[in-house]
N, C-alpha and C positions, 0 to 999 in steps of 0.2 A: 504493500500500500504506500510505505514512506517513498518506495524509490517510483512508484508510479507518481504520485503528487509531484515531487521535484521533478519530474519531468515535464509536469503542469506548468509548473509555475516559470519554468525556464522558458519553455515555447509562449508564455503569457507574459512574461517579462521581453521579450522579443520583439514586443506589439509596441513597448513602450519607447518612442522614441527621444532623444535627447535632440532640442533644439539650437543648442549650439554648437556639438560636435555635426550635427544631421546625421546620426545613425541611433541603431535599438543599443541600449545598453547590454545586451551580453555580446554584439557584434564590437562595440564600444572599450570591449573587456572591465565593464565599470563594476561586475560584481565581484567582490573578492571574498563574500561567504555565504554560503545560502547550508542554512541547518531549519530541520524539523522536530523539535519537542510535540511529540504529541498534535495537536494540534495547531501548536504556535511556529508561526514561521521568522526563524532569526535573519537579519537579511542586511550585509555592511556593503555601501556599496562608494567606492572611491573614483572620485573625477580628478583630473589632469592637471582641474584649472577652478580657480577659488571661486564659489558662487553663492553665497549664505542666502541672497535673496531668494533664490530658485529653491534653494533646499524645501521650503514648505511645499511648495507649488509639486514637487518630486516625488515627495512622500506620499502628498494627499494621491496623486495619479496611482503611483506603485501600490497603497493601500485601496484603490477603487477596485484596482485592474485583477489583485489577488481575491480579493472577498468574494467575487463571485464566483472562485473556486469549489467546489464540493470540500469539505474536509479540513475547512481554516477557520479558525473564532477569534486568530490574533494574529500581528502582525507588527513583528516589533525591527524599525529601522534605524540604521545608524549611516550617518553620510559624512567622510572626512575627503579631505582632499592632501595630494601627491603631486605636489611639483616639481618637476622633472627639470633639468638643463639640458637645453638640446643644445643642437650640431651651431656653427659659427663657423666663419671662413676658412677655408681649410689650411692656409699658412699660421693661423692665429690659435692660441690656447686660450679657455677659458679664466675672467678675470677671477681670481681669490674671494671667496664669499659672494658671490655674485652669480644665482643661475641661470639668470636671461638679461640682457640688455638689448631694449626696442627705441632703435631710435624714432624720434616724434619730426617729422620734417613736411616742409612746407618752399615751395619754389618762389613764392610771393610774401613778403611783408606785411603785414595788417590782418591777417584772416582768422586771426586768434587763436594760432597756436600757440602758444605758451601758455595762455587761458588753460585751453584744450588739457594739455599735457598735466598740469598742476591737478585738474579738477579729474582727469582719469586716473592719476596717481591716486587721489582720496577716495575715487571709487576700487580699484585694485583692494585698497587698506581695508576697505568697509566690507567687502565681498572676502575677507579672510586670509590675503597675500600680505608679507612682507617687502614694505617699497621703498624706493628711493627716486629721487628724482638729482640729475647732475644738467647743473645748467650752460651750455656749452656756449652762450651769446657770451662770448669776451669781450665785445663793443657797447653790445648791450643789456647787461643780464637784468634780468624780471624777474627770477622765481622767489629773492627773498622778500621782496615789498611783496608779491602774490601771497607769502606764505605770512609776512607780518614778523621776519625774521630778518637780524642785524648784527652789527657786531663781528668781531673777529670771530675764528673757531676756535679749540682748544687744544693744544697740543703737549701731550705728556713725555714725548722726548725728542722733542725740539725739530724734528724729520716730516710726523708723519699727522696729521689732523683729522679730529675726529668729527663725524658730520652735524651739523645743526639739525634738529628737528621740528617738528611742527607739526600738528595734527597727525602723530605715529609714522610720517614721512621723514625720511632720514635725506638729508640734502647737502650739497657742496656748491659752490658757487665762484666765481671771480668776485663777486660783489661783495662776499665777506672779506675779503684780503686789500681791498683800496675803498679811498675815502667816497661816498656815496655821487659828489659833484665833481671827481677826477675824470678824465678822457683819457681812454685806452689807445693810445697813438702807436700801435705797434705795427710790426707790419708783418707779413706771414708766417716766416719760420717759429717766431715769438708767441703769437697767438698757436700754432696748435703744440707746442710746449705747452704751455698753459694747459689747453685740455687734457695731454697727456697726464700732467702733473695731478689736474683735479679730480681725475679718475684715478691712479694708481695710488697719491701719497694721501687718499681719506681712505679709512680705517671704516669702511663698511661692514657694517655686523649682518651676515646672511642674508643676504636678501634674496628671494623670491624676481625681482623682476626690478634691473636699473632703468628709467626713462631718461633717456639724453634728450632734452630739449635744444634741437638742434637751430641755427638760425638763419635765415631766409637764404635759399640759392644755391649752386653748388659748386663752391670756392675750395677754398683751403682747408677750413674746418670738416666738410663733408669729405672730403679727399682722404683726411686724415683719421677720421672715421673709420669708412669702406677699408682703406688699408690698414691698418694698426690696431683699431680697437675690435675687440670680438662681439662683434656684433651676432646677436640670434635674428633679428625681424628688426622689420620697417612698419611704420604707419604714415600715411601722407594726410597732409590737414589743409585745407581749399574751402573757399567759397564759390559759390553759383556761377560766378560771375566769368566770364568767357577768358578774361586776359589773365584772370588768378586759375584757373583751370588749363592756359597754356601752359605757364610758368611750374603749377602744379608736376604734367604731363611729365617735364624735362626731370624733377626730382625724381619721380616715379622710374625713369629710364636709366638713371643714373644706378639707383640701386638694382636695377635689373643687371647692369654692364657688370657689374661687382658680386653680381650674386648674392643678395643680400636680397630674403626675400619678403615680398611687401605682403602687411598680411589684411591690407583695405587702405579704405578709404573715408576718411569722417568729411562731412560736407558741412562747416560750421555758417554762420548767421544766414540760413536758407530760406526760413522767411519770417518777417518781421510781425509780430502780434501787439496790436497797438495798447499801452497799458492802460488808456482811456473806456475805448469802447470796444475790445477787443476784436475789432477787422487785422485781418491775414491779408498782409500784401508779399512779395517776391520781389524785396528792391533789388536784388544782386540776378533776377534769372530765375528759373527755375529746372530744375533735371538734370543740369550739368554733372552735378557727381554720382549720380545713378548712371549717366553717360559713358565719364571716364573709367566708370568701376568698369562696365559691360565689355567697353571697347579694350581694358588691358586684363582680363579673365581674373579682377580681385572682387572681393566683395564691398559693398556698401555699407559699413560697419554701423552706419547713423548721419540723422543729419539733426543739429541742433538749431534751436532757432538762436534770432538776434535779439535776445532781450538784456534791456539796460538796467535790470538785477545781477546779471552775469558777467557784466562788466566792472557794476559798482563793488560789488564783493570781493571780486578781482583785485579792484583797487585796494583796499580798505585790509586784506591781509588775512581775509576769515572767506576760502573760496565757495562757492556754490553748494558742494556736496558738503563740505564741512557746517554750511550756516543752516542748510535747510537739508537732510540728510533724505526725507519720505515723502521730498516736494518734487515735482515733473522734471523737472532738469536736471538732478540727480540722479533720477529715475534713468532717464537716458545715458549719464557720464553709465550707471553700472553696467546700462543693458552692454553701450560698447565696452566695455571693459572687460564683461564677459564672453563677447563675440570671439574679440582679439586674441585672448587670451586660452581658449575654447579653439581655433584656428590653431594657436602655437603649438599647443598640447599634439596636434596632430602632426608636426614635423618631426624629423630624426632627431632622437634622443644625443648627446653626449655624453658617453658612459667613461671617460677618462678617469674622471674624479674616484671611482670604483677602483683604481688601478693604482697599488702602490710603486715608487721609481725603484727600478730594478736597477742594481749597482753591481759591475763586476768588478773583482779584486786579483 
């Protein structure tokens, strides 16, 4: 009878699909224990990729789908999640406490990436991941006024600095190491020093998933990126708008030349809901980034709209998912958060870290 039932529940968990990997979970390999006491069915079941929001939504499905089994009066679920480090350039090793780094990049200026990036770092946190955000603008860096964070870092033997935090976001910056009204007058070799420096001499504790917030264009800092740093995935951030959607294109290509692979597309201020009388207009376009997803085979991760809560929050140090955590727009930072991240889980793993250095004598 038991081993007829588990064969029940297996072909009926099959039914259940996972909408962010898009497959059933036992094709998914998400179940890692299925036991029957009696009539009660034990059931742990581990995703790739952090999603606390979904987990009710999960259980409630997986509890509908068994009940109407013959032979179950209980049904007790446990859901953790497994974050793996995958694969990165093949000249490059993976950075030290660091399982994935997704660079956040944008071909165009203005379109609210670094918004973007800060406010998917808070949803990563909230969805169950350990994050970090490294803000790679050495001209211009934004993440620590976004985060409401200042001041030098702290350095316990004089080499290597330990990251600032804020809303459980562990961050690095050029902005913590000069005076907030100084100009960055360097010229290339200088600047991606720097990034080098601010990713290898901070002292990251584990992290689940580094976001480089990368800065418009693809110059010397993206160059030095694609080649040097171990990059797992891309994300492009674009608005509607036809010439930030060129510009967009060229990023997108960049990282394909590099092999560095893109894992979407977020379409940010796509259209504008007025705070008066709530009319929907499409100042920037409309369809572009559903366009660009289609025409280069990535997905459309989300489009956020233009509202001037998401800005002012921005400004002010306390971002969007942090001030209003079960309000629409955070809603959205998680949804993509969990796409992205749900996408990663499905790349080759890197298993190095498994592998102690073998020493011949």
């Amino acid at each position: 009878m038991s081993s007829d039932l588990k064969s029940a529940i297996n072909t009926a968990l099959q039914t259940i699909m996972d909408p962010y990997l898009e497959t059933d979970l036992v094709s998914a390999k998400a179940i890692k224990r299925l036991e029957i006491k009696e009539t009660t069915v034990l059931l742990k079941i581990t995703l790739g990729y952090p999603a606390k929001s979904y987990e009710s939504e999960l259980k409630k499905t997986i509890n509908h789908t068994l009940k109407a089994l013959a032979g179950i009066t209980a049904i007790d679920i446990t859901v953790d999640y497994e974050i793996a480090s995958h694969a990165v350039q093949k000249s490059l090793k993976l950075q030290p406490n660091i399982k994935n780094i997704i660079a956040v990049a944008s071909g165009k200026g203005g379109v609210g990436k670094s918004t973007t990036s800060v406010n998917l770092a808070l949803a990563l946190s909230a969805e169950g991941a350990n994050v970090g955000i490294l803000d790679a603008d050495i001209y211009g860096p934004s993440i620590p006024t976004m985060l409401g964070l200042s001041g030098h870092p702290t350095s316990h033997d004089g080499k290597t600095m330990e990251p600032k935090v804020a809303f459980s976001i562990q961050t690095s910056s050029i902005g913590y190491l000069i005076d907030p009204d100084q100009p960055m007058i360097w010229r290339g070799p200088m600047v991606t020093n720097a990034l080098q420096q601010l990713l290898k001499d901070t002292n990251w504790d584990d992290l689940d998933y580094l976001l480089i917030d990368l800065p418009p264009g693809t110059g010397d800092i993206q160059l030095t990126l694609a080649q040097q740093i171990p990059v797992t995935a891309a994300i492009i951030v674009t608005t509607p708008q036809d010439i930030a959607l060129l510009d967009a294109q060229r990023g997108l290509g960049m990282f394909n030349k590099v092999n560095i692979p893109v894992l979407g597309i977020v379409e940010n201020m796509s259209i504008h809901i007025c705070s008066e009388c709530g009319h929907e207009e499409a100042i920037f376009g409309s369809g572009g980034g559903s366009a660009m997803a289609e025409k280069n085979a990535v997905p459309l991760l989300g489009a956020l709209p233009l509202d001037i809560n998401i800005r002012q929050l921005a400004d002010t140090g306390t971002p969007t998912v942090a001030h209003d955590p079960d309000g629409q727009a955070a809603t959205m930072y998680r949804e993509i958060a969990r796409k992205m991240t749900a996408k990663l889980s499905l790349q080759n793993k890197d298993h190095s870290g498994k592998f102690g250095n073998i020493v011949i004598q």
